[in-house]
Each structure stands twice: as structure tokens, then as C-alpha cells.
N, C-alpha and C positions, 0 to 999 in steps of 0.2 A: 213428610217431606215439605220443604217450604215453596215459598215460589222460585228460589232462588237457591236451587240446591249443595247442601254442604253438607259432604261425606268426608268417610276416614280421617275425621280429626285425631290429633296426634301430640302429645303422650296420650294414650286411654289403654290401660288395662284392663281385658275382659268388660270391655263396656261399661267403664268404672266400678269396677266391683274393687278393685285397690287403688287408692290414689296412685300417680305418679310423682317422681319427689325433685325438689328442688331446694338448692341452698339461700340463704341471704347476698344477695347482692348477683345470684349467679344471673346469666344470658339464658333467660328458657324460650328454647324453639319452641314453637307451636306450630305446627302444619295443620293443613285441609286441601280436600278437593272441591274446586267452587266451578259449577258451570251454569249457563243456563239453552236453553232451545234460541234457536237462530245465530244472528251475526250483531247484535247489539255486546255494547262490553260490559262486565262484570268486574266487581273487585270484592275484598275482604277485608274484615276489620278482625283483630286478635285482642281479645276485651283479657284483661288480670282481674279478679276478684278477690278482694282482700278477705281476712278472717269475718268481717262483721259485716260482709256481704254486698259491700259497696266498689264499684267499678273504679279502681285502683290507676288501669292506667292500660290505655287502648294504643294501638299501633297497627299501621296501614300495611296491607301486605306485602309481601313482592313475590310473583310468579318466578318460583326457582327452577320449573321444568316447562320451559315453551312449548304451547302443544297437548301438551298434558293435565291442565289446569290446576298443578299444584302450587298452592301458595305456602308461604312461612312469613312470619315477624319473631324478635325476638323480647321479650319483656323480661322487666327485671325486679322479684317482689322484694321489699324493705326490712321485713320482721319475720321473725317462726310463726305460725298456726298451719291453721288447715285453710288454705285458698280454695283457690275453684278457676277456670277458666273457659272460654267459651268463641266460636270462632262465628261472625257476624258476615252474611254474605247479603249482594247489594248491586242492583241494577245502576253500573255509572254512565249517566248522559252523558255529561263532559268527555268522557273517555269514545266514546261512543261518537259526540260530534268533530270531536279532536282528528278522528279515524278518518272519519268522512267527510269533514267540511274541505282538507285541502282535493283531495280526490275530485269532488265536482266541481269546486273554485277552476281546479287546474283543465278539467273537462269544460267549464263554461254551462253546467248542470245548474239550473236554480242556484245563481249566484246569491242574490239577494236575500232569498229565502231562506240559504243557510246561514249567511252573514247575520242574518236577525233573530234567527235561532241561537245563533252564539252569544249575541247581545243579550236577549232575552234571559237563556241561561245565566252569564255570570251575572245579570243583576238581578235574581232569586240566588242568588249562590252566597252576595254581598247583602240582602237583607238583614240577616240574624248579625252580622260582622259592624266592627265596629275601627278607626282608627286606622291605620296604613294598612291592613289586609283589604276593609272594606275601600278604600280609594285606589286600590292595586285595580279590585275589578270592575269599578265602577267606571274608570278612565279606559280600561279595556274594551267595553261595553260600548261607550263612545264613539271609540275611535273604530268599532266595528260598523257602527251607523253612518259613521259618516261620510254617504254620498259622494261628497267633493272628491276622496283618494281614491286613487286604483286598487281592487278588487282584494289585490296581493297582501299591498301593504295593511289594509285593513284585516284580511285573514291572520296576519301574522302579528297585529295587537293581541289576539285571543288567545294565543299559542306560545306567546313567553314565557323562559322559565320561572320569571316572577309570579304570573300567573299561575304556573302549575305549581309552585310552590305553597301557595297560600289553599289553593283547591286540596294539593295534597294532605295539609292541616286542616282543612274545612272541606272535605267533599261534599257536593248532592250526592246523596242516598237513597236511591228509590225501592222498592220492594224488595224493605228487608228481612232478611229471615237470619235467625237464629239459630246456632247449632243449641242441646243443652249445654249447661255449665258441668263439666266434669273437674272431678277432683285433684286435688293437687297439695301434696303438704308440704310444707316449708322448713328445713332444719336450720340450726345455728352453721354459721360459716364452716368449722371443723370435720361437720358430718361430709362437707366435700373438700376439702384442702386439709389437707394435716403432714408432718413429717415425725411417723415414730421411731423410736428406740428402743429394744428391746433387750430387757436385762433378766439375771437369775440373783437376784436381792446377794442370793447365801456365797456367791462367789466372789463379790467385793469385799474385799477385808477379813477372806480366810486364809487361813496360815495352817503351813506343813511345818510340824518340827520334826527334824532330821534325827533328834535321839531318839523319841519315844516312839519314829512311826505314824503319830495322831495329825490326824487333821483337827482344827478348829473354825467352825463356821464364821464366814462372813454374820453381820446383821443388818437391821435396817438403820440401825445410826452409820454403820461403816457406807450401807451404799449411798445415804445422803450425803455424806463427804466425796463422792461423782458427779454430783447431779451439776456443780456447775461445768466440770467439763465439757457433759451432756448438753448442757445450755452452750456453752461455745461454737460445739457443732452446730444449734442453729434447729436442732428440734425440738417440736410443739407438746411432741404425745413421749413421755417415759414408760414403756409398756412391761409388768413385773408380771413373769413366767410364777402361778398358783405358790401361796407364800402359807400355806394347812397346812395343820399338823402332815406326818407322812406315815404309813403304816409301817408295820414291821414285816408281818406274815407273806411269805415271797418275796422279800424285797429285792430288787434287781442289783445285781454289780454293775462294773464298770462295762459299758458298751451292750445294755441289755441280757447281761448274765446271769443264770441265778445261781452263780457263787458269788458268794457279799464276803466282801472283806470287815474285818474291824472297823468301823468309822465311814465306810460306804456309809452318803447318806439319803440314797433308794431317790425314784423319781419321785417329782414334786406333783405329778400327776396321778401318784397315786397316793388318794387324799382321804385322809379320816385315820384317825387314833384314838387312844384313852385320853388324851389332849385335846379333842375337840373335832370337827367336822368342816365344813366348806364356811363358815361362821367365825372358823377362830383361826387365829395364826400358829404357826409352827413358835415353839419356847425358845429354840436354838436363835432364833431370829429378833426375839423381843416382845412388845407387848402391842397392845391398841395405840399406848400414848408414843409410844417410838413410831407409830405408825401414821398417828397423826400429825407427829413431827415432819417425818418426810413428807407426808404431801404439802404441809405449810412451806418446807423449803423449795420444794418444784415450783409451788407457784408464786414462789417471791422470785424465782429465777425467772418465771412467765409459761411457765409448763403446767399441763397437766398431766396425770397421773390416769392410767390404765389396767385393769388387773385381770389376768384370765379367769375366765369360767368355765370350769370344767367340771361336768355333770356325770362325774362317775365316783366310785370308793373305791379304796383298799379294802381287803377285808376287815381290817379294825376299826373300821367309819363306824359309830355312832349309829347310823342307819342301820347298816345288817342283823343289828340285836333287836335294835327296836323297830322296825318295820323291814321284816325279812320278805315281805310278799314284795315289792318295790323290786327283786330281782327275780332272775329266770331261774327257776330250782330243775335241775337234769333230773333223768329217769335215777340216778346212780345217788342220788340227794345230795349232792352238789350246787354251788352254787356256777352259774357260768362264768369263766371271767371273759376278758374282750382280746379278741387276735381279728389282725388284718394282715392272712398270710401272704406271707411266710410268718410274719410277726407274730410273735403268741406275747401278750401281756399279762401273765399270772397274777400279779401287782393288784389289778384292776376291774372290779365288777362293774361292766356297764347297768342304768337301771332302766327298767323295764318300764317306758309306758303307760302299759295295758293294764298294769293289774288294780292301780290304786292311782289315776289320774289326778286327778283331787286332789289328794294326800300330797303327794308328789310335786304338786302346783302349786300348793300352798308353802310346802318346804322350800321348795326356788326361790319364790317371788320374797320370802322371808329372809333366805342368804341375798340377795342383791338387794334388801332396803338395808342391810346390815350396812355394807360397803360403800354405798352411794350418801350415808348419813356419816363417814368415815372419810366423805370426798372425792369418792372417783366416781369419775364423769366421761370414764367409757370403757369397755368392755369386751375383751377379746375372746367370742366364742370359741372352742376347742370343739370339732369336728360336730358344728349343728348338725348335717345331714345324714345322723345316726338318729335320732330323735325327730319325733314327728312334728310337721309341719303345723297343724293344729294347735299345737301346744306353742309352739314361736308367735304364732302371730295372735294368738291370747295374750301372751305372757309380752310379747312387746309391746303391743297396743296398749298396755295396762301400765307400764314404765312410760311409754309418752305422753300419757293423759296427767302422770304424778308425778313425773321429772324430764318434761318434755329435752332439759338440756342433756340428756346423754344419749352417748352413740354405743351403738351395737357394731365388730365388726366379724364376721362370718367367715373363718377359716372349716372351708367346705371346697378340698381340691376332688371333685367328684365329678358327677356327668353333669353335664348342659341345663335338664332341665331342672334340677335339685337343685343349683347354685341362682338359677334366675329366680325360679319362684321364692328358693330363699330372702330374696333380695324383694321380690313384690309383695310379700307376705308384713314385709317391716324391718329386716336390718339395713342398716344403714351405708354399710360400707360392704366389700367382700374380697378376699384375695382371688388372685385368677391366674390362669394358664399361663401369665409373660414367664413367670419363672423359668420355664420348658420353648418360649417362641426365643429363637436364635438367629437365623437365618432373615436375610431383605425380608423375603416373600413374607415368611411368617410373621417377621414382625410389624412389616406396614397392614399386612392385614387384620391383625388383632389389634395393632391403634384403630383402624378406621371402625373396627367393631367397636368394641367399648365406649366409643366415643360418640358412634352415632344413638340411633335412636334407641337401644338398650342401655345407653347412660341415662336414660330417662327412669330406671327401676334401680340398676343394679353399676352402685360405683367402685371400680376399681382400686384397690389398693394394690400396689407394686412391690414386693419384694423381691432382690436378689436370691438373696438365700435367707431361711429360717433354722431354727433348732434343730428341725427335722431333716434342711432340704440342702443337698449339695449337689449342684446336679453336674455333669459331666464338663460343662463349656467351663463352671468356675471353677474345677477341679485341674484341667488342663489350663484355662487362661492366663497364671498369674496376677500381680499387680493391676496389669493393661488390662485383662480382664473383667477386674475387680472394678477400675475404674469405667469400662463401660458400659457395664449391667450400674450403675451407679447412675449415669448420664443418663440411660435411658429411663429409668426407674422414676427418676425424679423431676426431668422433664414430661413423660409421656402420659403422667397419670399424676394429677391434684393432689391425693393420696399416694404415699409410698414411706418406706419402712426400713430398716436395718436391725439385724440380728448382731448384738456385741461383738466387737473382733472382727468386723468386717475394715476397721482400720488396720488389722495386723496383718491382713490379705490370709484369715483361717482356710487352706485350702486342701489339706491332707485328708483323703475319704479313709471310710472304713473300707477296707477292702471288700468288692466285690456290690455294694449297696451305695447310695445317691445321700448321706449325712459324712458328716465328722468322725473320723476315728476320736476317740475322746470324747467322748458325746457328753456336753454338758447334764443331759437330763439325768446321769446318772453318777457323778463326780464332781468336787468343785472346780473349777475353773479361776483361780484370780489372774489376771493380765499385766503387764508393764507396759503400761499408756506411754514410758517415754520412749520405746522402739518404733512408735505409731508413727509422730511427723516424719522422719527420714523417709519412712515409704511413698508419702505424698498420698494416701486417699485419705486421712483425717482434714487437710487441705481442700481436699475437693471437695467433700462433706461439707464443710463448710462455706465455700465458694458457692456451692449447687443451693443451696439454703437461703445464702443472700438473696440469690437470683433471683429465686420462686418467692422470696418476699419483696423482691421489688418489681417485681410483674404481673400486675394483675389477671394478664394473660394468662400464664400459666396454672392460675388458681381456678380457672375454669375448665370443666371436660368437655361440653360439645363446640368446638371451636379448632377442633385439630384438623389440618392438611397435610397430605402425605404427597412430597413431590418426586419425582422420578430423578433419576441419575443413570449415568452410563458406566457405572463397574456396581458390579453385584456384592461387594462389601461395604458400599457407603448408603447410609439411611438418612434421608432426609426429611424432615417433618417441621410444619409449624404451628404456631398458637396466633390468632389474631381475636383483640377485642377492639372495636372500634369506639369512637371517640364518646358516642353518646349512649353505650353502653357500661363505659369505664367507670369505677370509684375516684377518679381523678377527673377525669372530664378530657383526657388527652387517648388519642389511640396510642393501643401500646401490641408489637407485635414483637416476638420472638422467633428466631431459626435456627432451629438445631441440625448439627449434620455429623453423624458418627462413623467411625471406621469400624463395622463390627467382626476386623481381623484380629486378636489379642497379640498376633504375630508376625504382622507384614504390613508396610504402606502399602497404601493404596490414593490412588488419584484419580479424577475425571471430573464432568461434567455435569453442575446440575440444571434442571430443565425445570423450574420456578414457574409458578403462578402467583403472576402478580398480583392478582386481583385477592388471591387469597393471602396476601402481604399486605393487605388496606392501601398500594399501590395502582390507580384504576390507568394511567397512560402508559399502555406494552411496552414504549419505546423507554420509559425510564430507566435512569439508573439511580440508584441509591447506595446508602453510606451504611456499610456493611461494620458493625462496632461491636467485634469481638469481646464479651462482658467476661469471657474465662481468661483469656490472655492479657483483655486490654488492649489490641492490634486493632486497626480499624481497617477497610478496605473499601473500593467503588465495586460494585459490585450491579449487574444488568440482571438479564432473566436469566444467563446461561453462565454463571462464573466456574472456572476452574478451581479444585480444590487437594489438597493434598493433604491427610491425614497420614503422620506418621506415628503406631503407639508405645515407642517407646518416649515421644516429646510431646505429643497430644494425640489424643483420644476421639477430638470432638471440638467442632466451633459452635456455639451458643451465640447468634447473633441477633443483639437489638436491633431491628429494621429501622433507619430513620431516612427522612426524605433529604435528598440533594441540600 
């Protein structure tokens, strides 16, 4: 313990035993508890330490809970490594005389004696200073001395905000103590902002002929001829559903059946043939150099390219012949395959673990230098929290040390503690519960979750719906719907995603189950992109994309406000970065405000905090600049709002002052 105690510093997992993560350019809070014994004042410093161990870039704290002595600043690291950070706590005189010099001025207590105390202070404060800070306090100093004036006006030389300006860049610091430096790693921008798209390669550019019956596989040249589409819409990440060989043995029909038709071409998830293993591509689809093609053409669009990783076989995988221990063999010598009932996946042997660690670790880490030397530069795990945890954070750790530029992201719809620690173990990104939060309550309270201090491990990626996921509100909402799981998705979370077909409003369930009748995993799917505009969510798509690219706000996660309203169908929420956090140099704030009825206006009243608007005088009003529509409005702390969804959805408003 110091002299000057400082507790529960904040991010710190397990007492640094895993860093906490941050992006390039992000706002990282830092908290602490700073107190000390008695009635003298305290403050804190929030020190950044770069990769090479040198103190990056310090900032004064602000008491965010009066009473309580918790402090925060926010700092902002430059480049990817491994940082470090540390919270500086620190007896302040000035604060201290600042308290109490007017108190006995005003009582008539030892005038003098504090007035020369004050003096004395700012001119040890102005020694190390040099240039208009040091004559800020030096003339302060002065005119604290001097005799001639009344009591007041000499007090109130000391007490200017020019003066506490320049103190608050140059404080005295007395009995400092140091919290340690705990860890902190830094990713490339993407690991926290991204917008993907997610496609099945074999469904672009496949053809039914109507004589024979036959289906003919899309390829990877056909879905390169999408990708500028995909660019239109305005997303980062092109994410390709496992593009192996597929087995034969069990292969699934249509809607997870195991009657196969002719030309069924079995899920892509269930991976391994006499063609190859998790290493090689399906033949129906092309080759390496086809594959290298498309990623060259994503990124001349300005996209990168993402491909699932899915750690499991078909029974024709490569693996089961030659390393049969790798799975769970039944009393009945069988091998197990994987069901998550009701589900049974006959297709599919999950691999075991336990029995050849090693073997098995070496075989990964060998398919993902395949693909990463192939170009793809992120990675969409397919249900990590079947596989143990041990083995992730070996296996990532060892991916950031030799290709710090790729991202991990963690579809792991499971319990609480499996999906964080997934996340503090070393992935990067992770899907989360919004798919399922529908309602106000649920949904302002899962923003304020994710956003506060467990966005310090574990960041949210947003999807409406995936391959897998239809759930009941997109199933009933329609279009209106569609477009406000959209709104919300892509403002509320940095990261967020889309499943193909989410322009064509795909909303027919299989009956009885939360996916698509039709389920791409097991048939091809090609689509008529030109039915898409008319419905107007390829539009919004692209509108929402602009947005999040022209706001820096929104590309940050701890920065969200959730404001209150007076009907229980409107959500209101904002983003604010302030001026001297911004990659521009200007505050930029955002306000979102959605009807989350897919079937009825709704209107009322919202009840704004300004403060949390970068707005600090209550009584303002400000110039409310609708970015979806283009409408502008005056708008105070309390404007009336009406969302109708079958004409809009949602106001998106840039915050700008009078």
C-alpha cells in the first residue's frame, strides 16, 4: 500500500493474469479508488505505457462518483503491441488550499497566512515552467502578496481558471504512489470496429437446370463477381461459411435430413473427404489460385476476407484413418458424432481433446498458417466453447506473437461464464445475446452491459440473424423488422454482421425451430439481388455503413448512454467522443432513437442527458441533424418524437451545438 492509496484499478483481469484489450485509436477508461486519511485533497494520474515501456501519455483524473473516491481518465494508445498501464495517486496542495483558503478568507481565519501560502505554492508550482504557463502563476503569486488590495480580490488571483488550468497540466504532486503497471494489449482498429458479410462461396453463381434436375455449384470465381456489390453495401469483413472438401458418409438433405437427394451438396461443416481435410478446398468450388484471386479482388475493393473454422470432420476427413484416437470411440466401436439436442449431426465427429493434445495442436495451428499465408486475416470460430479453453489461449497466443494482424471471432452462444473467459483467454471479438434482447428493458440493459467495463475483455459483435438463427421477432417483424434489428445492430455495437439475404427481408422459419426453412447449410441458395432495392433494407445497409464510417463515435464501445423515454417502445441511446479524444480533433456525438414496434407508431418524450451529449449548459438547445433522412430539428433535453415503421424506423442524429 502506498502512502496514497490506490485500489481496484480497472481494466485488470484476475490481477493481470490476462491482459485487458484495447484497439488503436480507441478511448480506454481507466479507473481507480484513490483516498487518503484526513481532510486534505487527493487526485490521480492515469499513466499509458507504450510497447517499449516508455510512458506514452498521462492524463488527470476526474472523480466520476462524489463521495466515493472513484476516479477515471480516458487515454488513447497509437499502434498494436502489448502496453501496460498504471494509475498514479498523489497528495494535491493546491486542491487542498484551493478548499480552504476561501473558507477562512471568508471567516477572517489567518488571512495572511493563507494568502502566502498560496503565493508560495504557485511559485514552487511555476519553477520547473517556463513561458505563459510560468507567468500565468507567477502574476498570481503577486497579486496574492500584495498588501495594498482587499483580502477578496487577492484570494481570487489564486483561483482563476487560468490558473487551474495550467496547475491542471502541471500539478504539484506530493506523496506519490504508484499503482503496478498492469497489462493491456492493443489490436489493429478492426479487432473493434468492423462491418461483416457473410456468404456460402457455392451459392453465388449456382444453376438449377430445369431438364436434367441437376444442380451446378456456384465457385469462387462466380462469388468474386459479388464482392463489388458487397463493397457497395459499405462492408469491411466478407465472412465465407467452411469452403473443404465435404464428406459423403451421412451426408445431410435438405433442412438437416438424412435423405440426400442426387446433387444435395451435404453441409459445409461437415468437413474432410478423399479430397482433402480443413487445408484444402472443395474441387466443385476451384482451386488455391481461384482463391487467391478472390481475396486480391476484396481487397482492391478495400475488404478483407474471413473464413470459418470449424474443428470438427465428417467421417471421410483425412484424420479419422490416420489419427483415429483424436476422437471419442463408444463402448459399441463407434466413433461419436456431435448432437446438440434435439439436433443429432451424423455428418459430424467432434475431436476429442484429451487423447492426443499435441498431435491435434500441431494439426490446427498448421491449417490456420495454411490460410493466413492464403490471406485471410480473420477467423470465425464455429462453436469454441465445445473445446477447451487451454487450448485457445495456447493456440491464440501463438497466432499473435506470428501474425499479430488477425482477429479471432467467437461464436460461442452459451452461458456467461464460457463466452467471457472466452474473450479474456484471447479472442478478439465474440457474438452475444442481442440476437434474443428485444424488448426496452432488455435492450438498454445489455447496451449498458457490453459497453461498460466488460468491453474491456470481451467485444461484441452484433448480428440480427445468422445461418443458424431466426428468432421469433424476425420471423414475425417483416421488412420494419428487419430494418430495426439492422439499426440497432449497427449502431449499438462497433462490430456487427449480416447473414446473405438479409436485403431480401429471408424471414420464413422452419417450422417449429428459430432458422430458415431452406437452410442454406444444406442446399444451394443463389439470390436475385435485383428484388433487393425495392424493399429498401439494401438502402439502409448502406446508409448505416456511411454513418459508422463517418463517426468516430460510433467506432468506439465504452462511450454509450442510454436515455430514458416515456412509451416503452422507443429506445434511445447515444455515442459521444469528445474533442480531444477524436481522430479529427472535433467532438462528434451520435443519437439514436428506434421504435422497437415492427407494427405500430409510437411517440413520446425523450428525457436526454446532456451532459452525456458533450452538451455541458442544461438549458441548451441544439441542432438535432437527422443523418438517415437528412431532416434537421431544434431539439432541448426533452424533444417529442414520433416514429412510424412503416416510413421510418429510427432517427440517427448528429448532435451539433446552436
Amino acid at each position: 500500500m502506498g502512502r496514497i492509496p490506490v485500489v481496484d484499478v480497472s481494466p485488470v483481469v484476475e490481477a493481470g493474469r490476462w491482459p485487458a484489450k484495447a484497439a488503436v485509436g480507441e478511448a480506454v477508461p481507466i479507473q481507480a479508488t484513490v483516498f487518503r486519511e484526513g481532510h486534505d485533497a487527493v487526485a490521480a494520474t492515469a499513466v499509458l505505457v507504450d510497447p517499449d515501456g516508455r510512458d506514452h501519455a498521462k492524463a488527470l483524473m476526474v472523480d466520476i462518483a462524489p463521495g466515493l473516491d472513484r476516479y477515471e481518465a480516458r487515454l488513447v494508445p497509437d499502434r498494436p503491441g502489448r502496453w501496460g498501464f498504471r494509475v498514479e495517486g498523489w497528495s494535491d496542495p493546491y486542491g487542498t488550499w484551493s478548499h480552504g483558503a476561501p473558507l477562512k478568507v471568508e471567516a477572517g481565519v489567518d488571512v495572511e497566512l493563507m494568502l502566502a501560502e498560496g503565493a508560495r505554492l504557485l511559485e514552487r508550482a511555476a519553477e520547473p515552467l517556463v513561458g505563459a504557463a510560468a507567468t500565468t502563476l507567477t502574476d498570481a503569486a503577486t497579486a496574492l502578496r500584495d498588501g495594498a488590495r482587499p483580502a477578496q480580490a487577492r484570494l481570487a488571483a489564486g483561483l482563476t481558471d487560468a490558473v487551474r488550468a495550467v496547475l491542471a497540466e502541471h500539478p504539484v504532486r506530493e506523496l506519490l504512489s504508484a499503482s503496478p503497471t498492469y497489462p493491456l494489449v492493443v489490436d489493429r482498429t478492426l479487432a473493434l470496429s468492423g462491418a461483416w458479410y457473410e456468404i456460402f462461396p457455392r451459392s453465388i453463381g449456382a444453376r438449377y437446370d430445369e431438364a436434367t434436375g441437376a444442380w451446378s455449384s456456384g465457385t469462387l470465381r462466380t462469388a468474386a463477381e459479388d464482392l463489388p456489390r458487397i463493397a457497395d453495401l459499405g462492408f469491411d469483413v466478407v465472412y465465407l461459411t467452411p469452403i473443404h472438401p465435404i464428406g459423403t458418409t451421412h451426408r445431410k438433405g435438405r433442412n438437416n435430413t438424412l435423405e440426400t437427394r442426387p446433387g444435395d451438396p451435404g453441409s459445409p461443416y461437415a468437413i474432410g473427404s478423399p479430397d482433402g481435410g480443413h487445408d484444402a478446398i472443395d474441387p466443385t468450388l476451384g482451386t488455391f489460385e481461384d482463391f487467391d484471386a478472390f481475396v486480391a479482388r476484396a481487397k482492391d475493393l478495400g475488404m478483407e476476407i474471413a473464413l470459418d473454422l470449424a474443428l470438427q470432420c465428417s467421417p471421410d476427413h483425412p484424420w479419422v484413418t490416420e489419427h483415429p484416437e483424436w476422437f471419442t470411440t463408444r463402448l459399441d466401436g463407434t466413433i461419436a458424432y456431435a448432437e446438440n439436442p434435439p439436433k443429432k449431426y451424423q455428418d459430424i465427429y467432434p475431436l476429442n481433446f484429451d487423447n492426443d493434445p499435441e498431435g491435434i495442436y500441431a494439426a490446427v495451428r498448421a491449417v490456420l498458417q495454411v490460410w493466413i499465408d492464403h490471406g485471410v486475416t480473420a477467423f470465425r470460430v464455429d462453436n469454441p466453447h465445445t473445446k477447451p479453453l487451454s487450448f485457445w489461449e495456447r493456440l491464440l497466443a501463438d497466432i499473435r506473437a506470428a501474425h499479430p494482424e488477425v482477429v479471432f471471432l467467437s461464436e460461442a452462444f452459451t452461458r456467461p461464464a464460457m463466452m467471457l473467459n472466452l474473450a479474456r483467454i484471447g479472442f478478439h471479438q465474440s457474438y452475444t445475446y442481442f440476437t434474443w434482447r428485444n424488448t426496452k428493458e432488455e435492450l438498454a440493459e445489455y447496451l449498458t452491459e457490453v459497453s461498460g467495463e466488460h468491453g474491456s475483455w470481451m467485444r461484441p459483435s452484433f448480428w440480427p440473424t445468422t445461418h443458424d438463427i431466426l428468432t421469433p421477432f424476425m420471423q414475425t417483424g417483416g421488412a420494419a423488422g428487419f430494418a430495426i434489428r439492422a439499426v440497432l445492430a449497427a449502431l449499438g455495437s462497433p462490430t456487427w454482421g449480416i447473414y446473405t439475404g438479409y436485403e431480401l427481408v429471408e424471414d420464413v422459419p422452419r417450422p417449429g425451430v428459430e432458422e430458415q426453412i431452406d437452410n442454406e447449410k444444406y442446399e444451394f441458395k443463389p439470390r436475385d439481388w435485383s428484388q433487393a432495392e425495392p424493399i429498401g433494407i439494401a438502402a439502409l445497409l448502406r446508409d448505416l455503413n456511411t454513418i459508422r464510417r463517418a463517426h468516430p463515435a460510433l467506432r468506439q464501445l465504452r462511450n454509450l448512454t442510454v436515455h430514458p423515454t416515456s412509451d416503452p417502445n422507443l429506445l434511445a441511446f447515444s455515442r459521444h467522443l469528445p474533442a480531444d479524444l477524436s481522430p479529427t480533433g472535433r467532438a462528434d456525438t451520435v443519437l439514436v432513437v428506434v421504435n422497437l414496434d415492427p407494427h405500430g407508431a409510437h411517440d413520446g418524450t425523450l428525457d436526454l442527458d446532456l451532459h452525456a451529449l458533450g452538451i455541458t449548459d442544461a438549458e441548451s438547445r441544439f441542432v438535432a441533424h437527422d443523418v438517415l433522412s437528412q431532416e434537421v430539428y431544434a431539439w432541448d433535453a426533452h424533444p417529442w418524437v414520433r416514429l412510424d415503421p412503416y416510413q421510418r424506423v429510427a432517427h440517427v442524429i448528429q448532435v451539433e451545438r446552436v
